[in-house]
N, CA, C and O atoms as a CHARMM CRD file, in Angstrom:
* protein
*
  312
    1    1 UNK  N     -7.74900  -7.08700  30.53600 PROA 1      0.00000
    2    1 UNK  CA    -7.10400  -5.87900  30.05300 PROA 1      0.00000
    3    1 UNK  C     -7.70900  -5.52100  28.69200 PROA 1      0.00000
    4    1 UNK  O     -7.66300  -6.40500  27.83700 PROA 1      0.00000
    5    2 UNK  N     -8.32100  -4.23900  28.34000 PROA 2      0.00000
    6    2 UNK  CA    -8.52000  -3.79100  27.17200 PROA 2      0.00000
    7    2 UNK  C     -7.92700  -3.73400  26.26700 PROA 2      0.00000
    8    2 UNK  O     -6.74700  -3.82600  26.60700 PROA 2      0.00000
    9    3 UNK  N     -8.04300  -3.59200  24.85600 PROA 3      0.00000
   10    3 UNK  CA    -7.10600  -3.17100  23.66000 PROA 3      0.00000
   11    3 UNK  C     -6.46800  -1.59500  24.03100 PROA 3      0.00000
   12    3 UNK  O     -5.38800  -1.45500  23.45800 PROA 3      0.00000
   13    4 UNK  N     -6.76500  -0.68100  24.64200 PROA 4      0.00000
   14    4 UNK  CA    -6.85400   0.62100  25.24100 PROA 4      0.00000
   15    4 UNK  C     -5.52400   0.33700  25.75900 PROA 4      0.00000
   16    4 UNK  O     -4.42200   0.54400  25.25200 PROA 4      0.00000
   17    5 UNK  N     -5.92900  -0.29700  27.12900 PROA 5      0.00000
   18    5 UNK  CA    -4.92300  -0.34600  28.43000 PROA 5      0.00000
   19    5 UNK  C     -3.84700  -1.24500  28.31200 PROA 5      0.00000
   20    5 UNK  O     -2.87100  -1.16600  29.05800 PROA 5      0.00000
   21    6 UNK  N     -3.98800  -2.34900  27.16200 PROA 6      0.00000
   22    6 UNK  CA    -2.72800  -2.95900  26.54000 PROA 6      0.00000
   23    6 UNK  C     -1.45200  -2.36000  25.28900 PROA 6      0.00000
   24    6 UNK  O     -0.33500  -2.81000  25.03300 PROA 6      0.00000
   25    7 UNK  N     -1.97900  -1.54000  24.88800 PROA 7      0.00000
   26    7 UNK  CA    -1.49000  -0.26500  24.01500 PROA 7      0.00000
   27    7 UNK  C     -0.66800   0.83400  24.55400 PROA 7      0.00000
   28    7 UNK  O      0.42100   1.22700  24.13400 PROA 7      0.00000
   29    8 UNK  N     -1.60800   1.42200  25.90500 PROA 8      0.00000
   30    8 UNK  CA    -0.64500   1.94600  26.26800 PROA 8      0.00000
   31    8 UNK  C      0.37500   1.51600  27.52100 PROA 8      0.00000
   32    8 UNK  O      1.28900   2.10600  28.09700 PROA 8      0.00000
   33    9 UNK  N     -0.09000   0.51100  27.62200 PROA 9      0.00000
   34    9 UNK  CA     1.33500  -0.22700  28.42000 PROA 9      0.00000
   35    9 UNK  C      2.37900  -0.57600  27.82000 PROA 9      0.00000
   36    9 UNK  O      3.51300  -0.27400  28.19200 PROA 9      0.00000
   37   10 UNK  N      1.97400  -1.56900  26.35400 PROA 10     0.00000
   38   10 UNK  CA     2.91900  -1.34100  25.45100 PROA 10     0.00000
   39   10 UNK  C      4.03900  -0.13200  25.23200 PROA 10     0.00000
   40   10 UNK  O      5.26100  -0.08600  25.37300 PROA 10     0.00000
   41   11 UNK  N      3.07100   0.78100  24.83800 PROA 11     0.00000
   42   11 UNK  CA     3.81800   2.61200  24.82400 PROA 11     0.00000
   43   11 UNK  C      5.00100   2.65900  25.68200 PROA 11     0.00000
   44   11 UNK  O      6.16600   2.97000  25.43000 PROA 11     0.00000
   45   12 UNK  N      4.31100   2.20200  26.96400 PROA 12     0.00000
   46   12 UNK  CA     5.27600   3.09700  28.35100 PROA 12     0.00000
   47   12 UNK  C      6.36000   2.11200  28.63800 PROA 12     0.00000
   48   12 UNK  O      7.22200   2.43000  29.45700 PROA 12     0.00000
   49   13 UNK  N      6.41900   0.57500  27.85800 PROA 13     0.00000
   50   13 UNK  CA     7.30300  -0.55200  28.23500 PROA 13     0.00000
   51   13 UNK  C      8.54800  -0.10200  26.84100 PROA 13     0.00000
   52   13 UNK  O      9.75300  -0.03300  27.08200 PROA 13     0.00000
   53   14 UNK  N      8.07400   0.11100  25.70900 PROA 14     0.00000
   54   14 UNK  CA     8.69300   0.56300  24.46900 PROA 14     0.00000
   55   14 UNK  C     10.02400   1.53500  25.36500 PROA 14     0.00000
   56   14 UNK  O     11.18800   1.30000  25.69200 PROA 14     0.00000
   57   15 UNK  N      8.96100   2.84000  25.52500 PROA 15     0.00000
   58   15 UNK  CA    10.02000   3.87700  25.73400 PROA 15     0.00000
   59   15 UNK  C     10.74400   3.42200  26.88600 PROA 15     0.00000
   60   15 UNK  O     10.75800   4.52700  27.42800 PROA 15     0.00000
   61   16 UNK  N     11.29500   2.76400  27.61500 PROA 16     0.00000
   62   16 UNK  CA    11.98100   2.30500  28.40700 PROA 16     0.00000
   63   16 UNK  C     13.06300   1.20000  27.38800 PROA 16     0.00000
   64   16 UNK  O     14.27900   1.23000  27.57800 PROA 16     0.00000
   65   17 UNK  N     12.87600   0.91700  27.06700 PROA 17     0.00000
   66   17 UNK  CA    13.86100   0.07900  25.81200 PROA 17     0.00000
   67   17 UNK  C     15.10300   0.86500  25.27600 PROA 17     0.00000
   68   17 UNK  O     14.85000   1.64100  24.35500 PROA 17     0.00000
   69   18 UNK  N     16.53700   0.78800  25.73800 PROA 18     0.00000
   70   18 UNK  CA    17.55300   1.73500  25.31900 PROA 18     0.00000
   71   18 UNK  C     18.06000   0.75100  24.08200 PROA 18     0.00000
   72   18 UNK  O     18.76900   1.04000  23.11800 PROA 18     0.00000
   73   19 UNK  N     17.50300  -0.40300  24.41400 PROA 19     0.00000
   74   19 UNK  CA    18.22000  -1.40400  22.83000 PROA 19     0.00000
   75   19 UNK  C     17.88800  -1.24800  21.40100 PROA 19     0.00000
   76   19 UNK  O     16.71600  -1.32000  21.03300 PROA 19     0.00000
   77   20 UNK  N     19.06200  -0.99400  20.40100 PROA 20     0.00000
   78   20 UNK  CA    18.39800   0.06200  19.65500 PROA 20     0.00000
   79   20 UNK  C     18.08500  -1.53100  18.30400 PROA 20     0.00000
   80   20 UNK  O     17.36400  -1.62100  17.31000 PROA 20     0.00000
   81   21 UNK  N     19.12900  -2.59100  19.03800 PROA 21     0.00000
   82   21 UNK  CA    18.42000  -3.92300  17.91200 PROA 21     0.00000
   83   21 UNK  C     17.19300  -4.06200  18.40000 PROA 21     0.00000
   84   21 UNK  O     16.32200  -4.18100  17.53800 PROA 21     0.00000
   85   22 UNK  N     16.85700  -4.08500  19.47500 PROA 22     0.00000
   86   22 UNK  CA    15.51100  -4.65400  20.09100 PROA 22     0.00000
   87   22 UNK  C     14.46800  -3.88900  19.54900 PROA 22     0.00000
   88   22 UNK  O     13.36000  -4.32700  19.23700 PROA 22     0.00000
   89   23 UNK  N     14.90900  -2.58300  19.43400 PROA 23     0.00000
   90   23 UNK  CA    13.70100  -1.79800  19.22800 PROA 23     0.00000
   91   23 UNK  C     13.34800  -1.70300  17.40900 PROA 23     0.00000
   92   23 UNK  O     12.29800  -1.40700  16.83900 PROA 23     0.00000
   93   24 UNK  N     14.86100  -2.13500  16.78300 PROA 24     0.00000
   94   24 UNK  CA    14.69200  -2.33500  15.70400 PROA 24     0.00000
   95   24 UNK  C     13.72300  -3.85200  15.23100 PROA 24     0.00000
   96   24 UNK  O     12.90000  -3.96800  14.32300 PROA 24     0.00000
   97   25 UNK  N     13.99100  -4.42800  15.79200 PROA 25     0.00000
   98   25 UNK  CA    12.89700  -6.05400  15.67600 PROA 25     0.00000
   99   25 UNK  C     11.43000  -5.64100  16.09800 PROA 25     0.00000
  100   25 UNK  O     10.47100  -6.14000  15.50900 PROA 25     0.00000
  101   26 UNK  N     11.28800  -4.89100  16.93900 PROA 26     0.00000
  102   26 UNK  CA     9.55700  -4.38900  17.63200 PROA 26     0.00000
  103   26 UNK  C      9.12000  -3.65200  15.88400 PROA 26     0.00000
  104   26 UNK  O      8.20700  -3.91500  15.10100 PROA 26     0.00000
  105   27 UNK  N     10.02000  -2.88100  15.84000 PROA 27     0.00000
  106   27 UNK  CA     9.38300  -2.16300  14.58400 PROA 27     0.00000
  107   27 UNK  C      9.21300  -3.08300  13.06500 PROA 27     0.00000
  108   27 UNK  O      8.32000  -2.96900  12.22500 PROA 27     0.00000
  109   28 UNK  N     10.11600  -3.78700  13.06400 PROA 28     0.00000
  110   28 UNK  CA     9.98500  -4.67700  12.28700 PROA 28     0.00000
  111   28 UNK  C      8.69300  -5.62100  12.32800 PROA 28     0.00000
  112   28 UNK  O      8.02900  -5.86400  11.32000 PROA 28     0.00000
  113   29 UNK  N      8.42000  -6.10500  13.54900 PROA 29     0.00000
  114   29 UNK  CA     7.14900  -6.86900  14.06500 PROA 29     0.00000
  115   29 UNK  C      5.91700  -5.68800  13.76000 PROA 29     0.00000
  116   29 UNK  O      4.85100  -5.99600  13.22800 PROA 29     0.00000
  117   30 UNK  N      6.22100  -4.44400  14.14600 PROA 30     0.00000
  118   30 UNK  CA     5.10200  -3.80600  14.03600 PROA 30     0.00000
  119   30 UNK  C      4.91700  -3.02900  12.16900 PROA 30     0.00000
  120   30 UNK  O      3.76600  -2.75700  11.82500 PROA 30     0.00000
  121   31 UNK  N      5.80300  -2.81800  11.39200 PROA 31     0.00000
  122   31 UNK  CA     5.60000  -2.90600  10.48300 PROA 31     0.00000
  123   31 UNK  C      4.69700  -3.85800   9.83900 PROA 31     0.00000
  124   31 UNK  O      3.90600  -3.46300   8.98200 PROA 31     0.00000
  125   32 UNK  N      4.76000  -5.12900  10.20400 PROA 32     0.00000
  126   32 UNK  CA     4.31400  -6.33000   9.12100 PROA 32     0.00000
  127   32 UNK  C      2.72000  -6.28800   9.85800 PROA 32     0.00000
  128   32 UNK  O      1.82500  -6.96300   9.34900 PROA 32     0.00000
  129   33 UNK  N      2.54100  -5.72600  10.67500 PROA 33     0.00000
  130   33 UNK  CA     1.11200  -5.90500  11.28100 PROA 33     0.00000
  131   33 UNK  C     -0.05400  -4.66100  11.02400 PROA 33     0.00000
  132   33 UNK  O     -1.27100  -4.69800  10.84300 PROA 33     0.00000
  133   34 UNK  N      0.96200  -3.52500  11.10600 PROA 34     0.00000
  134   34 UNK  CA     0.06800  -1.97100  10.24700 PROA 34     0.00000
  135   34 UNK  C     -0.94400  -2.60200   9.31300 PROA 34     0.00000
  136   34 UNK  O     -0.69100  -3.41300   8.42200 PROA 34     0.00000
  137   35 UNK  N     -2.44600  -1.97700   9.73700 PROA 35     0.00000
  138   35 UNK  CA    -3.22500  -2.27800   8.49300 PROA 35     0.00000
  139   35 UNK  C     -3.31100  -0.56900   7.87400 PROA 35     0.00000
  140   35 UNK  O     -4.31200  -0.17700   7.27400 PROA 35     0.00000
  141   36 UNK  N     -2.16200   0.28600   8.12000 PROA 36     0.00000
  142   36 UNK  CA    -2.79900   1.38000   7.44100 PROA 36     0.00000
  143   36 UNK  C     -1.19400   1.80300   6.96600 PROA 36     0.00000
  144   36 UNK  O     -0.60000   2.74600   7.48700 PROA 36     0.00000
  145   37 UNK  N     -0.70900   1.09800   6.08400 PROA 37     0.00000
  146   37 UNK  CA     0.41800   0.63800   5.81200 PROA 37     0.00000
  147   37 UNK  C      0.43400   2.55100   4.59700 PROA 37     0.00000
  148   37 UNK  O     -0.52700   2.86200   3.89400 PROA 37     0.00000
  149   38 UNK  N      1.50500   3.27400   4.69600 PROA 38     0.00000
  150   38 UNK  CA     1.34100   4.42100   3.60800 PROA 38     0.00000
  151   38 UNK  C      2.36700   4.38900   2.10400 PROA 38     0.00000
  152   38 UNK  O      3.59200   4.49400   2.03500 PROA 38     0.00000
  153   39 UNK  N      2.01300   4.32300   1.71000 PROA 39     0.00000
  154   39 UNK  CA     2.89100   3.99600   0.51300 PROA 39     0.00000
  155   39 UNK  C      3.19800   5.78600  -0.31600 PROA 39     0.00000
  156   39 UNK  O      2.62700   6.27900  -1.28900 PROA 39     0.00000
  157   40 UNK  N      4.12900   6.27100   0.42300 PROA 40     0.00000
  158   40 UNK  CA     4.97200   6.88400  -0.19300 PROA 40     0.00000
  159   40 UNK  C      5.07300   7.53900  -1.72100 PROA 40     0.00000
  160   40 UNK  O      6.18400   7.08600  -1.99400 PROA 40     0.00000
  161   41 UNK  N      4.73800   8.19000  -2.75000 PROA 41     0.00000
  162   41 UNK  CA     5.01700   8.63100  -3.93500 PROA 41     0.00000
  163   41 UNK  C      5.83400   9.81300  -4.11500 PROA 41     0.00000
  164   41 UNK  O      6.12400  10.68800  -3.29900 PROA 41     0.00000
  165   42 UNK  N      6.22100   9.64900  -5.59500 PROA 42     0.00000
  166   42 UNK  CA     7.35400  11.27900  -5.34800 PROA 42     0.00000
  167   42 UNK  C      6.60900  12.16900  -6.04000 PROA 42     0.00000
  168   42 UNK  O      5.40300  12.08700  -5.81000 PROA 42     0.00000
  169   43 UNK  N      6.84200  12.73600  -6.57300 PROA 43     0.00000
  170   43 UNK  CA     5.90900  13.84000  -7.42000 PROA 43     0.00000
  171   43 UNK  C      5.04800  13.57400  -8.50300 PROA 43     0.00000
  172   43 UNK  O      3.81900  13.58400  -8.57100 PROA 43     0.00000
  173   44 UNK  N      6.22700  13.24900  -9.62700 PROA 44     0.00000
  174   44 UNK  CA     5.99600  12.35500 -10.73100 PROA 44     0.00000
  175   44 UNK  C      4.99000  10.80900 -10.71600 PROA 44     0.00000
  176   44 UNK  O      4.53200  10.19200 -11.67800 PROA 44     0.00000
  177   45 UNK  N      4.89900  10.55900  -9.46900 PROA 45     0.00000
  178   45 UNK  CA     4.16400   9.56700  -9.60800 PROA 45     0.00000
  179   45 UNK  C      3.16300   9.93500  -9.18400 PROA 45     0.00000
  180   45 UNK  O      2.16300   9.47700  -9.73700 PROA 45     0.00000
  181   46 UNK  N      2.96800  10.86600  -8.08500 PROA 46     0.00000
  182   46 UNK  CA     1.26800  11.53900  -8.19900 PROA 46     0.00000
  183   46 UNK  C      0.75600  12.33200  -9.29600 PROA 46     0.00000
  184   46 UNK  O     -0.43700  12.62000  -9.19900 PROA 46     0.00000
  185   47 UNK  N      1.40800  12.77800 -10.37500 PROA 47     0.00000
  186   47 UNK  CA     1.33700  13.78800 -11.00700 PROA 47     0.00000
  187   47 UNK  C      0.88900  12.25900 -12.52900 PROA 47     0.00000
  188   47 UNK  O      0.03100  12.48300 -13.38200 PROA 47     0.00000
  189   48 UNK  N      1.49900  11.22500 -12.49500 PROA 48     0.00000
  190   48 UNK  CA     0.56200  10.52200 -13.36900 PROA 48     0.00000
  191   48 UNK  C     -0.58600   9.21600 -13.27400 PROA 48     0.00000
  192   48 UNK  O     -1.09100   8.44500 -14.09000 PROA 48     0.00000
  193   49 UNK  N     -0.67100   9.41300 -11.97200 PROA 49     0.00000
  194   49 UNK  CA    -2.06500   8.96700 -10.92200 PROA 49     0.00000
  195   49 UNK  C     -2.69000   9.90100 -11.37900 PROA 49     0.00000
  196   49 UNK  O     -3.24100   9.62800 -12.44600 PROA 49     0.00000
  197   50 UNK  N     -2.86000  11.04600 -10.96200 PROA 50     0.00000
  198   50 UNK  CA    -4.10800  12.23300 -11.39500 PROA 50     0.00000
  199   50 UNK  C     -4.25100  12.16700 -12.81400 PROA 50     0.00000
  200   50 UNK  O     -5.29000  11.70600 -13.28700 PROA 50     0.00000
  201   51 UNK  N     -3.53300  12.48500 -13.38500 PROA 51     0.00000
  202   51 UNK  CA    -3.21000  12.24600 -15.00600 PROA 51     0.00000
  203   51 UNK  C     -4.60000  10.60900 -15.32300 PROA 51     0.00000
  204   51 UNK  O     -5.71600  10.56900 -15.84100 PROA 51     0.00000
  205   52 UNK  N     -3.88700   9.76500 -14.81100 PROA 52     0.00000
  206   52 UNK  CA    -4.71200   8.41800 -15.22000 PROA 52     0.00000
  207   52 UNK  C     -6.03800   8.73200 -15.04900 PROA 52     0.00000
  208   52 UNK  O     -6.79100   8.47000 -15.98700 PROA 52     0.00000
  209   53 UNK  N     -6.83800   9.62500 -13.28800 PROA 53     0.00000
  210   53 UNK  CA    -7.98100   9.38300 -12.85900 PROA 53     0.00000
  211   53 UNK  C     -8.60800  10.07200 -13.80300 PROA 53     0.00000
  212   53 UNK  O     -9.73000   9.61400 -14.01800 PROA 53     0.00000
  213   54 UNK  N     -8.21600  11.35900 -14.70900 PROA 54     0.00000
  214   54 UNK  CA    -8.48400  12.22500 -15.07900 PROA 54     0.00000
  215   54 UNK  C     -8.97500  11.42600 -16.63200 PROA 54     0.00000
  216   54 UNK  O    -10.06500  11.38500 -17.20200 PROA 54     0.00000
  217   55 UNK  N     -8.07700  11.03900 -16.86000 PROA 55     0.00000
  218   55 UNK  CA    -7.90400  10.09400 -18.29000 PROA 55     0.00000
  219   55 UNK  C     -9.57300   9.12800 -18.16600 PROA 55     0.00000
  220   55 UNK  O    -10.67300   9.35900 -18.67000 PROA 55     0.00000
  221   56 UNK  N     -9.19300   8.27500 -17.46900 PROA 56     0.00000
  222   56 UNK  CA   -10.34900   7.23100 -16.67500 PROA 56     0.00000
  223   56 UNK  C    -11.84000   8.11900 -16.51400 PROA 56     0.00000
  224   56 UNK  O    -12.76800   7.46000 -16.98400 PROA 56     0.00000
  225   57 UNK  N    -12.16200   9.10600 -16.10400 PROA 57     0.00000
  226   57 UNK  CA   -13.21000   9.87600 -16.37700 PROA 57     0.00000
  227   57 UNK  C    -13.78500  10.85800 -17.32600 PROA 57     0.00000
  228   57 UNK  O    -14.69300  11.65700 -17.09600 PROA 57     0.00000
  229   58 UNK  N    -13.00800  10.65100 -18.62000 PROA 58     0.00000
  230   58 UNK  CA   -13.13800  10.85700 -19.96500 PROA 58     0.00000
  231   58 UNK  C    -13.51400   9.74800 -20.54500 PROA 58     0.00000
  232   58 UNK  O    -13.67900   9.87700 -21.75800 PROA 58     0.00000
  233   59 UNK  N    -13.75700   8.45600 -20.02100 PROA 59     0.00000
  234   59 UNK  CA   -13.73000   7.40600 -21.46700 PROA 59     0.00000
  235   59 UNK  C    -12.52600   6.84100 -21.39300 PROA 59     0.00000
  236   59 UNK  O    -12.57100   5.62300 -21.56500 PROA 59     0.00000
  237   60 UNK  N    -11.59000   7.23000 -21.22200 PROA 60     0.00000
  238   60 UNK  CA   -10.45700   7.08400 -22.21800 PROA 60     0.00000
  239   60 UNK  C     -9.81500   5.67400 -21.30100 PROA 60     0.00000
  240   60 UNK  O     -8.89400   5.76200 -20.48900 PROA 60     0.00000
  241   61 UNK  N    -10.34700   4.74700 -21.56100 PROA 61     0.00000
  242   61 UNK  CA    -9.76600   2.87800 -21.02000 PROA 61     0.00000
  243   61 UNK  C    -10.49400   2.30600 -21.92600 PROA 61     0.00000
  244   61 UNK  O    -11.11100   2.79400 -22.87300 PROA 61     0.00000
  245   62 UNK  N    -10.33500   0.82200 -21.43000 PROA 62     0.00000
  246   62 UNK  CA   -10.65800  -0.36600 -21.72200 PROA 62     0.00000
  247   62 UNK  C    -10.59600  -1.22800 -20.69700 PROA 62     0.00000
  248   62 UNK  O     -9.73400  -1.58200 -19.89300 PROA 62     0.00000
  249   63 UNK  N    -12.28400  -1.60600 -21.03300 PROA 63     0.00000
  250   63 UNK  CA   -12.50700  -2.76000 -20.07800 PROA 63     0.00000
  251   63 UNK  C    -11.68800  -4.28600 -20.31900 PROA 63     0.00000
  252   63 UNK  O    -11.54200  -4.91000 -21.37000 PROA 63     0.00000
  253   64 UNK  N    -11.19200  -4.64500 -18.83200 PROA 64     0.00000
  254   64 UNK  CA   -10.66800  -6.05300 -19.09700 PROA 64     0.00000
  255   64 UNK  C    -11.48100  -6.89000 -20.12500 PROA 64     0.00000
  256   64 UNK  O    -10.91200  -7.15800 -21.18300 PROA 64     0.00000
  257   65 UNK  N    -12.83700  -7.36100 -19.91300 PROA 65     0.00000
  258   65 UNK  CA   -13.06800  -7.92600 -20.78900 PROA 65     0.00000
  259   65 UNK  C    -13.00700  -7.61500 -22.73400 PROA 65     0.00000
  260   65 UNK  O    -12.83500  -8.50400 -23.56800 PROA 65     0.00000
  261   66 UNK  N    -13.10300  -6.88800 -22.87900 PROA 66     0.00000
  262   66 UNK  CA   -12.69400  -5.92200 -24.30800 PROA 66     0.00000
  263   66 UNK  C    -11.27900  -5.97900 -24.71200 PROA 66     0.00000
  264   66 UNK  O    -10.87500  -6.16100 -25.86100 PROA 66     0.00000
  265   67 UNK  N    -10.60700  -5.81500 -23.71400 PROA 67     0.00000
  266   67 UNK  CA    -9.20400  -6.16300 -23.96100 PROA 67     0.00000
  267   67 UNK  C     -8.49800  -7.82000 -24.09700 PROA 67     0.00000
  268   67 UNK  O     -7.64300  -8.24800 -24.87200 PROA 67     0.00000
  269   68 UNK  N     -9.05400  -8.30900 -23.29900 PROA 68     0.00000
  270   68 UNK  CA    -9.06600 -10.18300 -23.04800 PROA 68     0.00000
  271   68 UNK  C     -9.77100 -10.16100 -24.67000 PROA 68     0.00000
  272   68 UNK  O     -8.82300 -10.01400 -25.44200 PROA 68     0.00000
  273   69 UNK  N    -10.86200 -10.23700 -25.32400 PROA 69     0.00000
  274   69 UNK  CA   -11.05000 -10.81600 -26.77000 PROA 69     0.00000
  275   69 UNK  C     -9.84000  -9.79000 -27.55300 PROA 69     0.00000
  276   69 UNK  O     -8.85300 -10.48600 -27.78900 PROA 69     0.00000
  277   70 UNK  N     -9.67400  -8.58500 -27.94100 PROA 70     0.00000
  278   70 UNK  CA    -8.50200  -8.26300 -28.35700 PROA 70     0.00000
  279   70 UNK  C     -6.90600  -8.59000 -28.25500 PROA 70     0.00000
  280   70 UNK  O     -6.11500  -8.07800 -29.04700 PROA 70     0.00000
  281   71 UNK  N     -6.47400  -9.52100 -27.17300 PROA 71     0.00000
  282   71 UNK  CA    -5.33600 -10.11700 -26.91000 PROA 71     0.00000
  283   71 UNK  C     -5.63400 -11.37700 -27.33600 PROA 71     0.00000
  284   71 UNK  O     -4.80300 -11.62400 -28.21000 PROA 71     0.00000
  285   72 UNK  N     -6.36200 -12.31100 -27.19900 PROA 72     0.00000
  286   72 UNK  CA    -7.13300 -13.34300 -27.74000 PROA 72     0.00000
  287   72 UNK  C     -7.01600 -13.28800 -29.45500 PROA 72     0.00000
  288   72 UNK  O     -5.99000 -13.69700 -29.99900 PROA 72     0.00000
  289   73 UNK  N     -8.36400 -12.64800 -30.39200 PROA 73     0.00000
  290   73 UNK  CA    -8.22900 -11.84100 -31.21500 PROA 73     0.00000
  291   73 UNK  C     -6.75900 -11.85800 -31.74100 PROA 73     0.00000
  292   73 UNK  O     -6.59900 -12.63100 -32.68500 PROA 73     0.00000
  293   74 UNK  N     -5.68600 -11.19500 -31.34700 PROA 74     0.00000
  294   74 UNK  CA    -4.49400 -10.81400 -31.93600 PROA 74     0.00000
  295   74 UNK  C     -4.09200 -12.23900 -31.91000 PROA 74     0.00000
  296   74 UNK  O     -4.18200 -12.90000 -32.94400 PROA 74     0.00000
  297   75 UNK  N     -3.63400 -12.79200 -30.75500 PROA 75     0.00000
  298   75 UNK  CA    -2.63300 -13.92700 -30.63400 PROA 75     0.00000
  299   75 UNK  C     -3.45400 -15.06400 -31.20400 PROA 75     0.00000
  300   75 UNK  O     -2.69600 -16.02800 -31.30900 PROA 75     0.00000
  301   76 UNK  N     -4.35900 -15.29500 -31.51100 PROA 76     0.00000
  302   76 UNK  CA    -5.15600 -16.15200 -33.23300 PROA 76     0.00000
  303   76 UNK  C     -4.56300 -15.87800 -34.45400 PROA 76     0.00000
  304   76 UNK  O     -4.67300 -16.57700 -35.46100 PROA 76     0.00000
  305   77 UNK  N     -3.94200 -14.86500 -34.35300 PROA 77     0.00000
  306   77 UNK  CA    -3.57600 -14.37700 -35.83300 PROA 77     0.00000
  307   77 UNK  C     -2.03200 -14.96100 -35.98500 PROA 77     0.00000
  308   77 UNK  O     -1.62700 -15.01600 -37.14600 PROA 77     0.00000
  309   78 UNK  N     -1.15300 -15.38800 -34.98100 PROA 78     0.00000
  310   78 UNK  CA     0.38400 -15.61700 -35.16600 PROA 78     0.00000
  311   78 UNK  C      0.02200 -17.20400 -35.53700 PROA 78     0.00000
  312   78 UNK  O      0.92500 -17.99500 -35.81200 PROA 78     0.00000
């Protein structure tokens, strides 16, 4: 049996399922297996994603390493 023809047998065995725990555990099983898992944002959080990329292609960061001797650097001084 193909990945194809096992999929949609799956499909056609699913929709026959009136159990609404059962079908809640399939989704649960099939949640944890999604490799194209979508992660959701609200406005505000796309709105300071763009903000960052925008930031990030000005210059305007610091490289881990630059920052690692500056945390270093500081915490020598206490």
């Amino acid at each position: 049996m193909t990945k194809f023809e096992l999929k949609k047998l799956l499909v056609h065995r699913i929709t026959e399922i009136n159990d609404i725990s059962f079908l809640k555990a399939i989704k649960t099983i099939l949640d944890s297996k999604t490799d194209n898992e979508v992660l959701m944002l609200n406005e505000d959080q796309r709105k300071e994603i763009m903000l960052s990329k925008k930031e990030i292609q000005n210059g305007f960061y610091t490289d881990h390493e630059v920052l690692e001797q500056q945390v270093k650097k500081w915490a020598s001084k206490k």
